[in-house]
C-alpha positions as CSV (number, residue, x, y, z in Angstrom):
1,X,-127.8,-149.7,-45.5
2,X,-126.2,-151.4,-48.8
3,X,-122.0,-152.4,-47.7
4,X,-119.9,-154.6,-48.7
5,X,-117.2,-156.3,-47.4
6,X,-113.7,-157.0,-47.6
7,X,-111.1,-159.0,-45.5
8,X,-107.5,-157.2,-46.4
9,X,-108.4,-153.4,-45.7
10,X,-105.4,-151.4,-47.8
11,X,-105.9,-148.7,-44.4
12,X,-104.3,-145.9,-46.7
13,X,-103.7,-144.1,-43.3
14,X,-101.0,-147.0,-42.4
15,X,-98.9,-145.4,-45.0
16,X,-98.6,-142.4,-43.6
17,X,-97.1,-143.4,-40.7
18,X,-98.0,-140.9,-37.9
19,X,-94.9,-138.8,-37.0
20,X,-94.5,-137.7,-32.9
21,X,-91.8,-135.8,-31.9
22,X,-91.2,-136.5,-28.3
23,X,-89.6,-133.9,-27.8
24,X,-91.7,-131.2,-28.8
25,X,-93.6,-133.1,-27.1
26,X,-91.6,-132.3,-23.9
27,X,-91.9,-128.4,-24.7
28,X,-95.3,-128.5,-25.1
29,X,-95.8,-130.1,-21.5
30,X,-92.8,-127.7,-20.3
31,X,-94.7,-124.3,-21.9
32,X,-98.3,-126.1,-20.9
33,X,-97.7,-126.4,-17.1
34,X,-95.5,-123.2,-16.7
35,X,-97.2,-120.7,-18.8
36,X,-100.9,-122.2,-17.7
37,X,-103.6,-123.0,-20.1
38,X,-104.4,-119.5,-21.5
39,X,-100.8,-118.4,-22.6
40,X,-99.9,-121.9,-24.1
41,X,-103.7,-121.7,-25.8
42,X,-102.6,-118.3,-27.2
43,X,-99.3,-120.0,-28.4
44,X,-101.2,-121.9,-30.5
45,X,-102.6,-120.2,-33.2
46,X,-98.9,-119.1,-34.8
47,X,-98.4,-122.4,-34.3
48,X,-101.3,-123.5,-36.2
49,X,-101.1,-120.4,-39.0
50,X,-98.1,-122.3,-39.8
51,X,-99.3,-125.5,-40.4
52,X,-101.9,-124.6,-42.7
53,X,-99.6,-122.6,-44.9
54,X,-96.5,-125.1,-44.9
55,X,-99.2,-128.3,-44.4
56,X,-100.3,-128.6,-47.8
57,X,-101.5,-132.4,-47.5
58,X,-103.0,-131.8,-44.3
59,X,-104.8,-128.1,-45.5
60,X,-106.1,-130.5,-48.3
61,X,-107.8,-133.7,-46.9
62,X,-109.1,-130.9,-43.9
63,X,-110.9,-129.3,-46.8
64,X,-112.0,-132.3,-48.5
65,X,-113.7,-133.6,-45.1
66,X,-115.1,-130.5,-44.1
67,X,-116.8,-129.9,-47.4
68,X,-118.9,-132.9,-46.9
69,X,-119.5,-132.4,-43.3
70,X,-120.5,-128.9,-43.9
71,X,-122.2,-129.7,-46.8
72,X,-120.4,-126.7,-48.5
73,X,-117.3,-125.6,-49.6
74,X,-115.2,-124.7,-46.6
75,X,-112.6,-121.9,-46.6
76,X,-109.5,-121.0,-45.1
77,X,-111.5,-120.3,-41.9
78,X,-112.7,-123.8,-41.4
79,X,-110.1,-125.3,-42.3
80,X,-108.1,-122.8,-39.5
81,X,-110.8,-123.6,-36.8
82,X,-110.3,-127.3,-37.8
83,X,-106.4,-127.4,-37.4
84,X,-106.9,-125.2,-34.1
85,X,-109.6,-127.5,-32.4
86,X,-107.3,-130.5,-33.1
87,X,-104.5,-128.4,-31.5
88,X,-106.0,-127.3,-28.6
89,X,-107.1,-131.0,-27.9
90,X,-103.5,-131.8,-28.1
91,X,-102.6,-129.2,-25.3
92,X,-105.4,-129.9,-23.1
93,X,-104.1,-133.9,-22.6
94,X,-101.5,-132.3,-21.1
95,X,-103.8,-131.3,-18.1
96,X,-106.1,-134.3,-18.3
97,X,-103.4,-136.5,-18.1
98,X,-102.6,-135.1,-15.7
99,X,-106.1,-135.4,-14.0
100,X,-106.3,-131.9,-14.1
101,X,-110.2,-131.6,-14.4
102,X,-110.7,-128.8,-12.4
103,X,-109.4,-126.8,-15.7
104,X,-112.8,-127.4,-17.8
105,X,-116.3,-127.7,-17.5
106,X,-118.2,-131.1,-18.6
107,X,-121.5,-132.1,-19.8
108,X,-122.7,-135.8,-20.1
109,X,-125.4,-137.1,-21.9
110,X,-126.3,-140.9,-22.2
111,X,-123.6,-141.7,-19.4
112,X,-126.3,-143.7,-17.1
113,X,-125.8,-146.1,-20.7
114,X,-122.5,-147.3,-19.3
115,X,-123.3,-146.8,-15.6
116,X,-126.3,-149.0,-15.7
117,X,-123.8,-152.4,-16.2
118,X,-121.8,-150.7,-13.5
119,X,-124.2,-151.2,-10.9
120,X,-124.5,-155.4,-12.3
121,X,-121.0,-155.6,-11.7
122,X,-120.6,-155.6,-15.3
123,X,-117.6,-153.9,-17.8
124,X,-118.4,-152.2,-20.8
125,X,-116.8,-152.4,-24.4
126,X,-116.7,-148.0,-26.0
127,X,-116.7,-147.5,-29.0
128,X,-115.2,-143.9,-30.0
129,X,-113.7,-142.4,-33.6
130,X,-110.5,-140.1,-34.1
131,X,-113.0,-137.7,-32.9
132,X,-112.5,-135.0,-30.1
133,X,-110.9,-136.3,-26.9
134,X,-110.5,-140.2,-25.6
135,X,-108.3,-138.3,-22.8
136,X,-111.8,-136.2,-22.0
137,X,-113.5,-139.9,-21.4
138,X,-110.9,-139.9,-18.3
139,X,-113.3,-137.2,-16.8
140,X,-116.3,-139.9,-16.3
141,X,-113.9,-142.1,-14.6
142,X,-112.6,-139.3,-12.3
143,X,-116.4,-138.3,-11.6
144,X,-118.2,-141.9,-11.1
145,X,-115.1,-144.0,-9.7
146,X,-114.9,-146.3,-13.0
147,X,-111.7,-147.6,-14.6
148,X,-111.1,-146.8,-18.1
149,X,-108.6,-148.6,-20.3
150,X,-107.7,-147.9,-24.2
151,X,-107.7,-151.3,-26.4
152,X,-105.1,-150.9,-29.3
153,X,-102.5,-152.7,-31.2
154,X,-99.1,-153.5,-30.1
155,X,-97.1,-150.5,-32.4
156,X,-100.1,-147.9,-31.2
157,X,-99.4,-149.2,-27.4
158,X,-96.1,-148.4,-27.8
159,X,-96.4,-145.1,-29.0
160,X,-98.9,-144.5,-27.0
161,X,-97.4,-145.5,-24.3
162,X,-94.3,-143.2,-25.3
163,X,-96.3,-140.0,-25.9
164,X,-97.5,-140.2,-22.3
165,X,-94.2,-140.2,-20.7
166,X,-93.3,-137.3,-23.0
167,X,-96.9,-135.2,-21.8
168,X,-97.1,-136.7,-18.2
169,X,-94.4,-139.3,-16.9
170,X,-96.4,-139.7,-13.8
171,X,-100.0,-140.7,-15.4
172,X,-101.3,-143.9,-15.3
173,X,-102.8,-145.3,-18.4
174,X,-104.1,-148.8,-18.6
175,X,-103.5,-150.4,-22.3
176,X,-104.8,-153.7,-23.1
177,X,-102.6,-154.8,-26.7
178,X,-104.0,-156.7,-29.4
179,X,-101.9,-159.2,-31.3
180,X,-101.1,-160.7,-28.0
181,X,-101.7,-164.4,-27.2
182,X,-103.3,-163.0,-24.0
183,X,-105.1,-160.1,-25.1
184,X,-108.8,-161.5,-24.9
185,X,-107.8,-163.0,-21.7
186,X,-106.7,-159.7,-20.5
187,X,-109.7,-157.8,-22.2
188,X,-112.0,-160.5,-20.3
189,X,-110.5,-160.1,-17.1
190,X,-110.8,-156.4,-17.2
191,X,-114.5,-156.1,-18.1
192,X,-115.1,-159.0,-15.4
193,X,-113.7,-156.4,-12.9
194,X,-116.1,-153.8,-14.2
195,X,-113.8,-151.6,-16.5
196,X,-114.6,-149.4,-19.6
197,X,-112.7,-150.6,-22.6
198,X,-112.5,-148.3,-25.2
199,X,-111.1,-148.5,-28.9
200,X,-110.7,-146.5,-31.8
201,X,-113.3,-147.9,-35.0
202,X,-112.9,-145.5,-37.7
203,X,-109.7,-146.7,-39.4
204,X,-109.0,-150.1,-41.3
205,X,-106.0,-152.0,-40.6
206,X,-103.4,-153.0,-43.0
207,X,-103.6,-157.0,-44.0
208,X,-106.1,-159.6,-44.1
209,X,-107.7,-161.0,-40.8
210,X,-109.7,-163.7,-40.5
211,X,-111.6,-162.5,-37.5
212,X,-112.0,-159.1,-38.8
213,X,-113.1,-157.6,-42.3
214,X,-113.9,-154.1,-43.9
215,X,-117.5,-153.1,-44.4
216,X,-118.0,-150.3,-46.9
217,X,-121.4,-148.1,-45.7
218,X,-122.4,-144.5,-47.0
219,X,-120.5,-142.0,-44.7
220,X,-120.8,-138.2,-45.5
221,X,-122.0,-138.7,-49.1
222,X,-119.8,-140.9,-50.2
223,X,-118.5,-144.9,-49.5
224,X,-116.4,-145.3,-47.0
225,X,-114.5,-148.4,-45.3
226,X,-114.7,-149.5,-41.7
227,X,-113.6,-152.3,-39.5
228,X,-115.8,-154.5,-37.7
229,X,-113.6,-155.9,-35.7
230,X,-114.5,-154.1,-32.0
231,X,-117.6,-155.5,-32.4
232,X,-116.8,-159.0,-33.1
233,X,-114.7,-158.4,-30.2
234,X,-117.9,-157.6,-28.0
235,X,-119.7,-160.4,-29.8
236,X,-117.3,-162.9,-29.0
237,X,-117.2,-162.0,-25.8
238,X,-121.0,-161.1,-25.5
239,X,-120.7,-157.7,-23.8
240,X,-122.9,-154.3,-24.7
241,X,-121.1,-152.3,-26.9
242,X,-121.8,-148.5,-26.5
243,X,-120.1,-145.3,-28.7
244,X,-118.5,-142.8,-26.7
245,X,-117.3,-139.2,-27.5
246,X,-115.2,-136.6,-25.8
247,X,-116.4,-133.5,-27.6
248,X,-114.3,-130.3,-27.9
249,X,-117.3,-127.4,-27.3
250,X,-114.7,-124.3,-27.3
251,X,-113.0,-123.2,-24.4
252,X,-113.1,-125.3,-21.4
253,X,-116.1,-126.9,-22.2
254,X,-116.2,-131.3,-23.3
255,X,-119.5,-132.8,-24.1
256,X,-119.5,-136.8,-23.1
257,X,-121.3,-138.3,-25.3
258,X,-122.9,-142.0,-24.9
259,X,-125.1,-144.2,-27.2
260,X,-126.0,-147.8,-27.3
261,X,-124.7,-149.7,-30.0
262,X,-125.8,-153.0,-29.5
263,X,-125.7,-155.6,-26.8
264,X,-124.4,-159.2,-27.4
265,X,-124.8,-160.4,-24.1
266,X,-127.9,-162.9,-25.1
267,X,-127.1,-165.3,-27.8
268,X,-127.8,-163.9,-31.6
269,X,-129.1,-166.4,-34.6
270,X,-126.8,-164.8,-37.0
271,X,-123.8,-162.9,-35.6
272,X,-122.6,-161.8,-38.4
273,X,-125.7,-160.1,-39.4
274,X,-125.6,-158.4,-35.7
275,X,-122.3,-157.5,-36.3
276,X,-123.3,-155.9,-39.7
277,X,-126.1,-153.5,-38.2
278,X,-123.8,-153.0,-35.0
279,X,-121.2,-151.4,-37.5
280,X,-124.0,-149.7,-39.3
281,X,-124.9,-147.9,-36.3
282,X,-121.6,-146.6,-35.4
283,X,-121.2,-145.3,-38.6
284,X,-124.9,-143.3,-38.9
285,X,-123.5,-142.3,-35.4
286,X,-120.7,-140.9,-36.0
287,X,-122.0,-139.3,-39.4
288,X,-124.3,-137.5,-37.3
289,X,-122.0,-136.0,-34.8
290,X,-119.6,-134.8,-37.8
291,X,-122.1,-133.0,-38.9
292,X,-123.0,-131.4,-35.2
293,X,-119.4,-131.2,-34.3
294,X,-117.4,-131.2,-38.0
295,X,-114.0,-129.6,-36.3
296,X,-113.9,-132.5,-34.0
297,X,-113.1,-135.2,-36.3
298,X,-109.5,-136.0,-36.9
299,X,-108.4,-137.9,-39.6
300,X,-106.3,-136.0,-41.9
301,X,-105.7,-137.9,-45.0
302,X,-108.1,-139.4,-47.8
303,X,-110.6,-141.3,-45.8
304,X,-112.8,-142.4,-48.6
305,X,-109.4,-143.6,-51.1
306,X,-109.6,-147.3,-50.2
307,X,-113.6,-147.6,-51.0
308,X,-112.9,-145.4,-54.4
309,X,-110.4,-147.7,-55.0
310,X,-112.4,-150.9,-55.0
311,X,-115.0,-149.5,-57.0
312,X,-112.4,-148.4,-59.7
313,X,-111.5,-152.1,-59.9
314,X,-114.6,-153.4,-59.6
315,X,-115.3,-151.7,-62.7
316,X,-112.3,-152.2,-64.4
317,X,-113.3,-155.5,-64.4
């Protein structure tokens, strides 16, 4: 794969800063756990009908995505079913949150990937997308007795952190923060004990970093920019890196989904080339499942802007 790099990502996304309201929030949860699962589902679609008349940014960049994941033009129908699945993963954190499992049915595939470290005493760095359920991921951890934590920046914590006492106020999420003069202490500590870290790699981040750049790889027909920071991460700290997916099937049903990404726990020649075909993996990775699962993914805004944009100046000049 031909990339490029870049060390200050522009992260359009950052400037869209995502909006939660806590309090419908609250509702939700309220309407969720009173009316059960198959009234609030059913609550849904007006709910969703209205976002993709009133939504027009959002009705846009759906279309956009799902015309290259589809590998046609999508309609109003798609871009319904795409809006909906994103909804009904928003209602169904509610339950797993929760730990509400009983509510769905689960497949796995690849899990003895991450169990294998398990049994060597061993943690695990995941690394998923803005692509079905991290809360569905909780469901392995439920199942096989492993601890699960979600590695994020300091502002996503927070929100984070804030969302879940709006869904569940009693639900235990372990957050490691990054920014933090501890946070690879922390990090270490946690895969030491034999924990799954999981982070989010298909979104840049706004500013340069000297420990992390951009790479730009082919993504759905077109270049796209991603970070390669989560596997520096796992390279500095030598651990296998594995993606993981929690993916929406319809109804009750979540597929688990495991692959190996790499493994830095022997000593590389060149880490930045391993680093390079690490990200190139994740990224033919989660191509593929967009194109298996293309109402899963959820990033709803102009994904490929930033790598347009560096080719326009590259040939401006």
């Amino acid at each position: 794969m031909k990339s490029e790099t870049s060390t200050t990502p522009r992260a359009g996304w950052a400037s869209q800063r995502e909006r939660s309201s806590l309090r419908l929030l609250r509702l939700m949860r309220w309407v969720a756990l009173a009316a059960g699962r198959r009234v609030s589902r059913a609550l849904l679609h007006p709910i969703v009908l209205y976002f993709l008349l009133a939504a027009g940014d959002v009705r846009r960049h759906s279309r956009a995505y799902l015309d290259r994941a589809l590998g046609r033009k999508a309609g109003w129908r798609d871009v319904y079913r795409h809006l909906f699945t994103f909804a009904a993963t928003l209602l169904d954190r509610v339950y797993l949150l929760r730990g509400r499992f009983d509510e769905f049915e689960v497949e796995a595939s690849g899990v003895e990937i991450v169990m294998q470290p398990f049994a060597n005493g061993e943690g695990v760095l995941a690394c998923g997308a803005h692509l079905g359920s991290f809360e569905a991921l909780r469901m392995i951890g439920h199942d096989h007795g492993v601890r699960v934590a979600m590695i994020m920046y300091e502002d996503n914590a927070r929100l984070i952190n804030a969302t879940l006492a709006a869904i569940a106020p009693n639900a235990t999420l372990h957050t490691i923060a990054l920014g933090r003069v501890d946070a690879m202490l922390s990090l270490r500590r946690w895969l030491d004990d034999g924990g799954v870290a999981g982070m989010l790699a298909d979104r840049t981040l706004p500013g340069p970093s000297q420990r992390s750049k951009s790479v730009t790889l082919p993504f759905l027909g077109a270049p796209a920019r991603f970070p390669d920071g989560p596997f520096r991460v796992a390279a500095m700290l030598r651990r296998k890196v594995v993606f993981m997916a929690g993916i929406y099937r319809g109804g009750r049903k979540y597929e688990l989904r495991f692959a190996e990404l790499a493994d830095f726990g022997a000593a590389v020649a060149d880490r930045d080339a391993a680093v390079r075909a690490a990200v190139e993996r994740y990224v033919t990775t989660l191509e593929s499942l967009c194109r298996e699962a293309p109402y899963n993914w959820f990033n709803f805004y102009d994904f490929w802007a930033d790598a347009d944009a560096d080719t326009s100046e590259r040939t401006a000049s």
